[in-house]
C-alpha positions, 0 to 999 in steps of 0.5 A: 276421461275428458283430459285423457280424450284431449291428450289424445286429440293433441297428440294425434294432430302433432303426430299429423304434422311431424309426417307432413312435414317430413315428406308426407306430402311430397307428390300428394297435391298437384296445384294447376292454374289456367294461367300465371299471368293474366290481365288485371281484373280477369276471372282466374281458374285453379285445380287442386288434385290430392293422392290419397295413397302418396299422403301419408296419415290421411289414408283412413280419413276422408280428406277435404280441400280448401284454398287460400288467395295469400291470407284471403280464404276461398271456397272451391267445389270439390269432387272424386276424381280418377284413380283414387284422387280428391279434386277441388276446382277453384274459380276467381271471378276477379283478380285484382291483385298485382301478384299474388299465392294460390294456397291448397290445404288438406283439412284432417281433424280440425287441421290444415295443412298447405299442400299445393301453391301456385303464384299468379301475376296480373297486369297489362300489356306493354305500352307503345314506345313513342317520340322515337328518335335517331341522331348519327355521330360523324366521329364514330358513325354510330346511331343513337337512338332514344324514346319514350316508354309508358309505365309497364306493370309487368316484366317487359324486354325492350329491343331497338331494331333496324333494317333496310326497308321492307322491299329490300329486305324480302329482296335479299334476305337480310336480317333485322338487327339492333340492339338492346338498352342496358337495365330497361333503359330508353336508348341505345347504339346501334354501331357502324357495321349494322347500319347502311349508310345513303340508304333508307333504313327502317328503325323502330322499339319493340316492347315485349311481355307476357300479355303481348307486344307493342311496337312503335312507329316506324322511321325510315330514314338515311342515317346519314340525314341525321347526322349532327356536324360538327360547328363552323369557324367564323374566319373575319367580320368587316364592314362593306361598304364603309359608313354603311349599316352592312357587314361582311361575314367569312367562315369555314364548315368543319372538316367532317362536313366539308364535302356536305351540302351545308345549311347554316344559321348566323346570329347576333346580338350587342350587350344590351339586347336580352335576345338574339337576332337570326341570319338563317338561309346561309345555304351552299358551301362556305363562302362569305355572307352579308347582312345590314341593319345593324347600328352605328358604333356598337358593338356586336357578338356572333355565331354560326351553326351548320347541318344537312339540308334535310327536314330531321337533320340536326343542327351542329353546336354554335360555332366559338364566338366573335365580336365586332363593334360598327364605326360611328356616325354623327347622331341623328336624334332630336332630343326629347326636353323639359324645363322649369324657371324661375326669375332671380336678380329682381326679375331682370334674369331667369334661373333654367333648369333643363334636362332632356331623355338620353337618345335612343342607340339606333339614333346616338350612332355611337358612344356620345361624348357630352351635349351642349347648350346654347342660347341661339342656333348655329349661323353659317358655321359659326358655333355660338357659344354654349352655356352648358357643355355637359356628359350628364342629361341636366344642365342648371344655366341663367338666362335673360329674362327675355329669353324664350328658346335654347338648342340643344344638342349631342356630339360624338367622334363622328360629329354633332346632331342638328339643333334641338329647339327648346321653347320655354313655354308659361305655365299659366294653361289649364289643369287636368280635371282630375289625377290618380295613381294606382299600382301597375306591379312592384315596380311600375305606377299606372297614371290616370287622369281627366282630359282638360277642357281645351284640347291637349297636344301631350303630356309631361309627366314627373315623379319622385321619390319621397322626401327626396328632392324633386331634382334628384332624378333626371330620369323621373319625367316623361312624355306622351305625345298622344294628347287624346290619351288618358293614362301613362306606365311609368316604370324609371326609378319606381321601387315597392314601399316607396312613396311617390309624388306624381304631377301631371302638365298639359301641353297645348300648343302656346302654353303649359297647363298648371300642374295636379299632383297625387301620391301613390305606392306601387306596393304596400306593407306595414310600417317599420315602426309606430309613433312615439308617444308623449304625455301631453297632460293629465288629470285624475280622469283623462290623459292627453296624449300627443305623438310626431308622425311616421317619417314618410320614408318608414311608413311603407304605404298610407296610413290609414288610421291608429289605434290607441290601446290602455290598460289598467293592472286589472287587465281592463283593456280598451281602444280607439280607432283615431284619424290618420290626419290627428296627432295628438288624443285623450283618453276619458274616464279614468280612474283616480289613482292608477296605472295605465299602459298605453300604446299606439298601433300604426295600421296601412291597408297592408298591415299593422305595427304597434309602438312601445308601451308608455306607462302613466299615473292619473292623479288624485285630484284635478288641477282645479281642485288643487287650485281650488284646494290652495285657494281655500288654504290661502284665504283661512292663512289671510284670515288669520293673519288678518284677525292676528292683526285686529287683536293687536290693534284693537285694545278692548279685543286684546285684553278680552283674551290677553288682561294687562297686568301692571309690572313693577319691576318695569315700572317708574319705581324701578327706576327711583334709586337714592343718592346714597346707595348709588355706590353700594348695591345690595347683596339679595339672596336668589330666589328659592322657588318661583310661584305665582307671584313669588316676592323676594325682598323688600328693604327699609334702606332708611328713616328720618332720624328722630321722627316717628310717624306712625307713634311709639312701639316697644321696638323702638328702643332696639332700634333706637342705636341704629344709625340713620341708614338703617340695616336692612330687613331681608325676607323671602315669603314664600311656600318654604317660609316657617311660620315663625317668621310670620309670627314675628310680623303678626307682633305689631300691626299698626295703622300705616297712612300716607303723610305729606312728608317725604317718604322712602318707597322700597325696591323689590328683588325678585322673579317674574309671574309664573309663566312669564320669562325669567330675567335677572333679579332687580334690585329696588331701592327706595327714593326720596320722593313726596309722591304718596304711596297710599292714599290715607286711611288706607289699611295693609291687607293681613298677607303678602300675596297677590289677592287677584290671582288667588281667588280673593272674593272681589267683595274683599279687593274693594274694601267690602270684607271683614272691618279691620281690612276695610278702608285699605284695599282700594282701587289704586292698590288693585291697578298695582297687584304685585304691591299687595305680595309685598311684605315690608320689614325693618323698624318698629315704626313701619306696618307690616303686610300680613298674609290674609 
């Protein structure tokens, strides 16, 4: 049931719609206001009146009424009216709206339905026209007119009207005419044919809306006073009288004024001047006009203009123009001069640098062709003659040292000026108290100073630029003849982010005061760029840092101080601020071992510049500690040297670490060679192997023939054939040596003793010690000699070696072993340690060695 219900609702208000819209409401409602136009904030009241019977589909409901202001609901009362009607009233107590759509709506069953609109404006009323004004043209006589109008919030007609004054006009009837400007425009024609011309006319705008109108004030006027004429012909231009500041001037009104009483204006200036000069009051009919003042020999540019003689008459254009250049006069100008001298030549001449101000126009009388300077004034005509002739304001000349005047003066075609007396004056007076300069604007400096103690007749003031040189503008001087003044302007020459050097001379009457000197910018800025740094010196812990100053010409004004900046790669950032008079600076406490960035920052009172980064490495150690470090190094590599000198010199020293041992090979025996093998050398088989003490061969070269001296032995008939230079023996002993070899030595072991007669001693062939440097083999051969060999009773130990480097009990090596080696190892055998590795073959009669 409750879909159903809702079907039928919603089909019932389409069905409203559809017959609304399909003309159901066509004469229902009637929408009326007070007014559709009304003042912005005024009280707005409407009506809304509904026919029940002419709106179909409401008849059998009770209709009910609302409003709408555009989208905005309002509330309205409403009432039965007349003849079946339903009447709301609407009352709006403050419309502030431009414009805006009154809606009326019919509510039936929960819906609503526009029925009746009205739209409704709201705004002020027009605003007073004003600055009427009105100009006749003579080529077609008509008058144009034009104003001003305020701002209009509403639809408003603008209309130009005229007429004759109101006299007249009630006198004849006539009819106000004008005109009306196009799209709402501000001016307008009024033609010919409405106007009267040499009679007062009143002409005024109207402006018309629908809250009122609004005229403006009203001129009465003769179109024909303002009328604009067309410009005057300047026909010649001379000069009258000659040699006089006067000129003459003729021209010609147009044609279209010609028969008018004329006003007219002249006016001049030469290409220097920045304004005009005004000739007004040339009143009457064209005739010609003339005018003094002007200057000699310069050249002049006019123009006229015209209009009538009355108080809102327009002046023509400026007639075409005219040049005209005043004849020449002699200058008349006493030139302003300053000087500086130095002596040359040993004193006996002074060096003058003079230059002077150029003369003002009005007293040059014409274009100067040079100025001249001489060392006496001019005698009864007589030139004297000129040590500078020049076009420029300087002239450098030499003069004697007792010179104390020069003339001066300038010349054009006309003639020459009267002598300028220049006296060169000594610069001993006193100074200024004190001096300072302050900016005057970008391009002018103020110059302040403190009066010197004695009274000054004036000043001199100089300036230039610097680094320039001081003699590079002629024009950086000037001076103040009003010694009771304090400060100056100075504005040749002065450019904005340059340095200036400015110096200040007192005058007094017999002398020139010492020069005070200042600097100062007429403006400032950061500098162009920042110092270049250097690294001075650097350690493990600071870094001294060192930079050139900014050229003056790039600084851009004083600087005030700069900034030092480092950083290691940890990003651990510090500064210093460091005096604008230093240059150089050191950074302390840094870390051993790390990077650094540094850069400076220039800074002037108007801005900063920063320098290109500079990149440095602290060291490991200071150079203390390396010096310190070479020091220690030093004395340990003198003590060495010194202890290695001490163990060469000093014997008991040096056999403590290095024990001296006989060598045989390098010994007196090696050097014994008998007569006999002088001629054949003995063949000796290498050495095997080297050991400790590795013994090659011992050779028997001979014996005595038929004397035994150590008594018979069974080898002695095996050997009884050999011939008296006996075969040799040859044995190596070493670890490769069978043991049947040392059996065959064990056979006979006799007692050897040393003997009176001569005996043969043996060579021996072999290499060296064990770490000793291998050389070729040697061969010993024995000697005749009576030298004893061993001392008597002295037994052969039992084995060929070295007893010492084996480890042989000392016991053994003095005599104190075992009995049958008692009495043969002594002392002497000892200083000869390679003798007891010796093993000794051949005859019977001779001992053998035996290996203990």
């Amino acid at each position: 049931m409750g879909r159903r219900g809702a079907g039928t609702t919603l089909l019932q208000r389409l069905s409203l719609l559809l017959l609304l819209s399909l003309g159901g409401t066509h004469g229902c409602a009637s929408v009326a206001v007070g007014s559709p136009v009304v003042p912005l904030g005024s009280a707005v009241t409407a009506s809304c009146a509904v026919r029940s019977e002419l709106c179909r589909g409401l008849e059998r409901g009770k209709i009910r009424i609302a409003w709408m202001l555009d989208s905005e609901p309002m509330a309205g009362s409403q009432q039965q009216g007349p003849g079946g009607t339903e009447v709301s009233n609407l009352t709006v107590p403050h419309f502030n709206r431009s414009q805006a759509r009154l809606w009326c709506l019919v509510e039936w069953n929960g819906t609503r339905q526009r029925v009746g609109m009205a739209e409704i404006q709201a705004g002020y009323p027009p605003a007073k026209p004003s600055n009427l004004t009105c100009m006749l043209n003579l080529s077609d006589y008509g008058l144009t007119c034009q104003w001003e109008r305020g701002a209009d919030s509403l639809p408003t007609a603008v209309a130009l009207k005229c007429a004759t004054s109101r006299a007249q006009r009630e006198a004849a009837g006539e009819a106000v005419t004008g005109c009306t400007p196009h799209g709402g425009g501000r001016r307008c024609t009024v033609p010919r044919r409405l106007l009267q011309l040499y009679r007062k006319m009143d002409i005024w705008v109207s402006a018309r809306n629908a809250l009122g109108t609004a005229e403006s004030e009203r001129l009465c006027i003769d179109p024909m006073d303002v009328a604009k004429l067309d410009p005057p012909t300047l026909q010649s231009i001379r000069s009258v009288p000659y040699q006089t500041d006067c000129i003459s001037v003729a021209w010609e009104a147009a044609r279209t004024s010609a028969h008018m009483e004329l006003q007219c204006e002249l006016r001049y200036r030469s290409p220097e001047d920045l304004a005009w000069a005004l000739v007004p009051g040339i009143s009457g009919q064209a005739r010609p006009t003339q005018h003094c003042g002007f200057l000699f020999g310069t050249q002049y540019h006019f123009q006229m203009r015209c209009r009538r003689p009355s108080p809102g008459g327009y002046w023509s254009e400026w007639s075409p123009g005219r040049n005209f250049t005043t004849h020449e006069k002699a200058p008349t100008a006493r030139l302003d001069a300053w000087w500086s001298t130095r002596p040359t030549g040993a004193g006996q001449r002074v060096e003058v640098q003079l230059q002077w101000k150029a003369p003002p126009r009005r007293e040059a009388n014409g274009r100067l062709l040079g100025y001249r300077v001489a060392l006496s004034p001019r005698r009864r005509g007589r030139e004297p003659p000129a040590v500078c002739d020049t076009t420029d304001t300087r002239c450098n000349f030499s003069a004697p040292a007792g010179a104390r005047r020069v003339y001066l003066t300038a010349y054009n075609a006309a003639g020459e000026s009267a002598a300028t007396e220049v006296v060169l004056l000594e610069k001993t007076g006193q100074p200024l108290a004190g001096l300072q300069a302050v900016p005057g604007g970008e391009r002018s400096l103020w110059v302040h100073w403190e009066a010197p103690p004695a009274p000054a007749a004036g000043y001199i003031l100089e300036w230039h630029r610097t680094p320039s040189e001081p003699a590079s503008c002629s024009a950086c001087w000037q001076r103040e003849r009003d010694g009771g003044t304090t400060r100056a302007l100075i504005q040749d020459g002065i450019e904005p982010f340059q340095q200036y050097n400015i110096s200040v001379y007192p005058l007094y009457k017999d002398a020139v005061g010492v020069p005070v000197y200042t600097a100062a910018y007429s403006k400032q800025k950061a500098p162009s760029c920042a110092p270049k740094l250097h690294l001075k010196s650097i350690s493990k812990s600071h870094a001294e840092l060192c930079w050139e100053p900014i050229p003056v010409e790039m600084q851009n004004g004083f600087i005030t101080n700069y900034t030092i900046f480092w950083a290691n790669s940890t990003a651990d950032v510090s500064s210093a601020v460091v005096n604008s008079s230093l240059s150089s600076f050191v950074i302390w406490d840094l870390k051993p071992s790390t990077l650094y960035k540094v850069h400076i920052m220039a800074s002037t009172a108007a801005g900063s510049t920063n320098g290109t980064s500079l990149t440095l490495v602290t060291m490991v150690l200071d150079d203390i500690e390396i010096q310190f470090l070479f020091l220690t190094l030093g004395l340990i590599f003198v003590l060495l040297i010194l202890l290695m000198i001490c163990f060469q010199k000093n014997g008991r020293v040096k056999k403590q670490f290095w024990p001296s041992v006989p060598d045989p090979a390098n010994s007196s025996l090696g050097k014994w060679v008998p007569a006999e093998l002088q001629q054949e050398p003995l063949q000796i088989p290498g050495v095997r192997e080297p050991g400790l003490a590795t013994i090659s061969t011992v050779t028997v070269l001979e014996r005595v023939a038929g004397k035994q001296p150590w008594g018979k032995d069974p080898m002695a008939e095996t050997t009884s054939g050999f011939p008296d230079l006996s075969k040799s023996y040859v044995q190596q002993d070493g670890p490769g040596t069978p043991s049947s070899s040392r059996g065959t030595s064990e056979m006979s072991q006799r007692c050897y003793r040393n003997g009176g007669e001569a005996v043969q001693y043996a060579k021996v062939v072999g290499d060296g010690y064990k770490g000793q440097q291998h050389i070729p083999s040697r061969l010993y051969v024995r000697s005749s000699s009576t030298q004893p060999l061993l001392f008597d009773g002295t037994p052969s130990p039992k084995s060929y070696e070295n007893l010492w480097f084996q480890g042989v009990a000392p016991e053994r090596l003095y005599g104190q072993g075992s009995k049958e080696d008692k009495g043969f190892l002594e002392e002497p055998l000892i200083n000869f340690p390679l003798l007891q590795g010796l093993k000794i073959g051949g005859a019977e009669e001779l001992c053998d060695f035996q290996r203990l």
